[in-house]
C-alpha positions in Angstrom: 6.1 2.1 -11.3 7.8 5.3 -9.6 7.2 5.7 -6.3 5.0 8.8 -5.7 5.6 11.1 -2.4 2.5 12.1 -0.6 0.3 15.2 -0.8 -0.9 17.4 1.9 -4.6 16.5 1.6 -7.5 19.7 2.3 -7.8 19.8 6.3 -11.2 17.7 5.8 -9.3 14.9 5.0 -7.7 14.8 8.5 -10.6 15.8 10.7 -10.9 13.5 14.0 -14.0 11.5 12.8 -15.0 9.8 15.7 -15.4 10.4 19.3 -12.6 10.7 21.6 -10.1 9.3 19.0 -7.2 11.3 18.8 -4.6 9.4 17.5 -3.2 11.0 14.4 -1.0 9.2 11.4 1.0 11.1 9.8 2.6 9.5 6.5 5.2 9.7 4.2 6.5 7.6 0.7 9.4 5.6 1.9 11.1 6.8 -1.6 11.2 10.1 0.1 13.3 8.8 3.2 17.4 8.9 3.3 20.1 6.4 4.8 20.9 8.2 8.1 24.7 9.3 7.7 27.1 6.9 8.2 24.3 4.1 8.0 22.2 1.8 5.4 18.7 2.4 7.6 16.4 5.7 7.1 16.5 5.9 10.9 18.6 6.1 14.3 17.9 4.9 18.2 19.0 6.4 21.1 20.7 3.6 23.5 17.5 3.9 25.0 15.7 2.3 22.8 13.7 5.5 20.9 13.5 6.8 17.2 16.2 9.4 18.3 16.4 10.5 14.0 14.3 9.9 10.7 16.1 10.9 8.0 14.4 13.1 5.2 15.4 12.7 1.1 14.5 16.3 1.1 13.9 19.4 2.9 10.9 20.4 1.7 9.2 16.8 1.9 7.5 15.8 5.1 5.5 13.6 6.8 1.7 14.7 6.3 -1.3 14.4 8.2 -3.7 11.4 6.5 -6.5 10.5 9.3 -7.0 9.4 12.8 -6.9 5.8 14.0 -10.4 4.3 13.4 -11.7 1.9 16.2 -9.9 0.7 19.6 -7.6 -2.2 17.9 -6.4 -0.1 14.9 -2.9 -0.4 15.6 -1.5 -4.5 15.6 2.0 -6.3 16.1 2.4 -9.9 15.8 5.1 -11.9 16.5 6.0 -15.2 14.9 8.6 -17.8 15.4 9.0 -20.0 12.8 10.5 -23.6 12.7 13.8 -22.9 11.3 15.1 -20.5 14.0 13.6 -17.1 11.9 11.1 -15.1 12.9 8.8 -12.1 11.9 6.3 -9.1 13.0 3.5 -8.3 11.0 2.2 -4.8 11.6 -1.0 -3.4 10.9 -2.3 0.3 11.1 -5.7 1.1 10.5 -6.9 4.4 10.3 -10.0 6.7 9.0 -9.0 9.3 6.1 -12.6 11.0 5.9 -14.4 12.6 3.2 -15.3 9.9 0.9 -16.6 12.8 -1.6 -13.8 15.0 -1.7 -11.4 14.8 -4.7 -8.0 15.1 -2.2 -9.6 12.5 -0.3 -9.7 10.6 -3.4 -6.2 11.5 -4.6 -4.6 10.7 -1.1 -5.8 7.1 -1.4 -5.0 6.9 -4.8 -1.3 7.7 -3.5 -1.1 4.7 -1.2 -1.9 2.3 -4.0 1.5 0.2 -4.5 3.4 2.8 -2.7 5.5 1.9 0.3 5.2 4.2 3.2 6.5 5.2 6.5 3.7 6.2 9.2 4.7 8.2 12.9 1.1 7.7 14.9 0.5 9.9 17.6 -1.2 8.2 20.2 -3.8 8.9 22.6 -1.6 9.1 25.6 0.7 12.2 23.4 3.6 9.6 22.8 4.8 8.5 19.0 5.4 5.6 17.2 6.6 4.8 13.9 5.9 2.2 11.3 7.3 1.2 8.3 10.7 2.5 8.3 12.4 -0.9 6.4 10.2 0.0 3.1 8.0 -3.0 3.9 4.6 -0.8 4.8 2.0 -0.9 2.0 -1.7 -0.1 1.9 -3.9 -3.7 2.7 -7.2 -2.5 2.3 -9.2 0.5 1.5 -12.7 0.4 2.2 -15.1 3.4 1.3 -18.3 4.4 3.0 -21.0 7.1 3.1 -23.5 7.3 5.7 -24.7 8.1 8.9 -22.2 6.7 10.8 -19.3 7.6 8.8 -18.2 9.5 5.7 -14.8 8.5 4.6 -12.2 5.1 3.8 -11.1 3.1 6.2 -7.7 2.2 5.4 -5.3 -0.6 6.7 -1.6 -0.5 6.2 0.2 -3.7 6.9 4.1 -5.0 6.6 6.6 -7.6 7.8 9.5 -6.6 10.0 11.9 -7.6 12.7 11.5 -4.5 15.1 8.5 -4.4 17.4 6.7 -1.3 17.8 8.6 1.6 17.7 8.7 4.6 20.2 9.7 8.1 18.5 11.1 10.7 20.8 9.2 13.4 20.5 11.5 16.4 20.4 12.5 14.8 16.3 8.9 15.4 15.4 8.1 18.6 14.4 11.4 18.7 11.8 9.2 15.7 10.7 5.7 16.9 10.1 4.2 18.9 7.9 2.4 22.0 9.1 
C-alpha cells in the first residue's frame, strides 16, 4: 500500500475542543519527508540539542493542522532498558480531531490508517516538539464519539525510537506548516 500524504482538513476539524487546551498537532506522511542534504535522516539538530531543520519531499507539501491534544497526559515517552545492553522509547500522542459527522473529518482519519507520520505539537507553553521523524509513528487507536461532552475521534499515535522527546526551534516552523 502507497503511502498517502495528508489533506488540509475544513477548519472544523481543527477547532480547540476542549477548555484551555491549546496544544496543536500538526502532521505530515513520513513518505512526504526528505534525507536532509548530506545525511540519511529527514532531520538536523543544532549542537544544542533542537530540531534546527525538517526536511520537506516537496514544496508544496506541508505539515497540516489535525486537532488539539485531548486530556492532560496526551503526550507520553517511555524509556526501556532491556537485558541485552539495547534499549527503546515508546511514544504516544493523543489528540482530538473533532467533528465526528463531517466527511473531512472522516477522510483525515481514514488517511492515518497504515500510514506513517511525522507530528510537530505545539505546546501549551508556545514551544514545539516533534514526533515521529524515523518513520516509526503510526495511528494506535481511533475512537469516535458523539455527544454532549464531545463530538469528534480521539486519536493515539504511538512508535518506537531511540531519541527522547524532541524540541523544534521555532524559527523552522512556519516553512513547515501549512497555512
Amino acid at each position: 500500500m502507497a503511502c498517502d500524504s495528508l489533506i488540509q482538513t475544513a477548519k472544523e476539524c481543527g477547532k480547540n475542543t476542549k477548555d484551555g487546551v491549546s496544544s496543536d498537532v500538526y502532521l505530515i506522511a513520513f513518505s512526504d519527508l526528505k534525507a536532509v542534504t548530506g545525511s540519511t535522516e529527514v532531520y538536523s539538530t543544532s549542537v544544542s540539542g533542537l530540531v534546527s531543520a525538517i526536511a520537506l519531499a516537496s514544496g508544496t507539501t506541508k505539515f497540516v493542522k489535525y486537532g488539539t491534544v485531548a486530556k492532560a497526559a496526551s503526550i507520553k515517552e517511555t524509556y526501556t532498558y532491556n537485558d541485552n545492553g539495547t534499549y527503546d522509547i515508546a511514544k504516544e500522542l493523543t489528540f482530538t480531531l473533532s467533528n465526528v459527522g463531517s466527511v473531512d473529518a472522516k477522510a483525515a482519519a481514514e488517511k492515518l490508517v497504515s500510514n506513517p507520520v511525522a507530528a510537530l505539537v505545539k505546546l501549551e507553553n508556545k514551544t514545539w516538539v516533534a514526533f515521529g521523524l524515523n518513520g516509526q509513528f503510526m495511528a494506535k487507536t481511533m475512537e469516535g464519539a458523539a455527544g454532549t461532552g464531545s463530538n469528534g475521534r480521539v486519536i493515539t499515535l504511538a512508535g518506537s525510537d531511540t531519541e527522547f522527546l524532541q524540541p523544534v526551534d521555532p524559527t523552522i516552523i512556519s516553512g513547515l506548516i501549512a497555512a
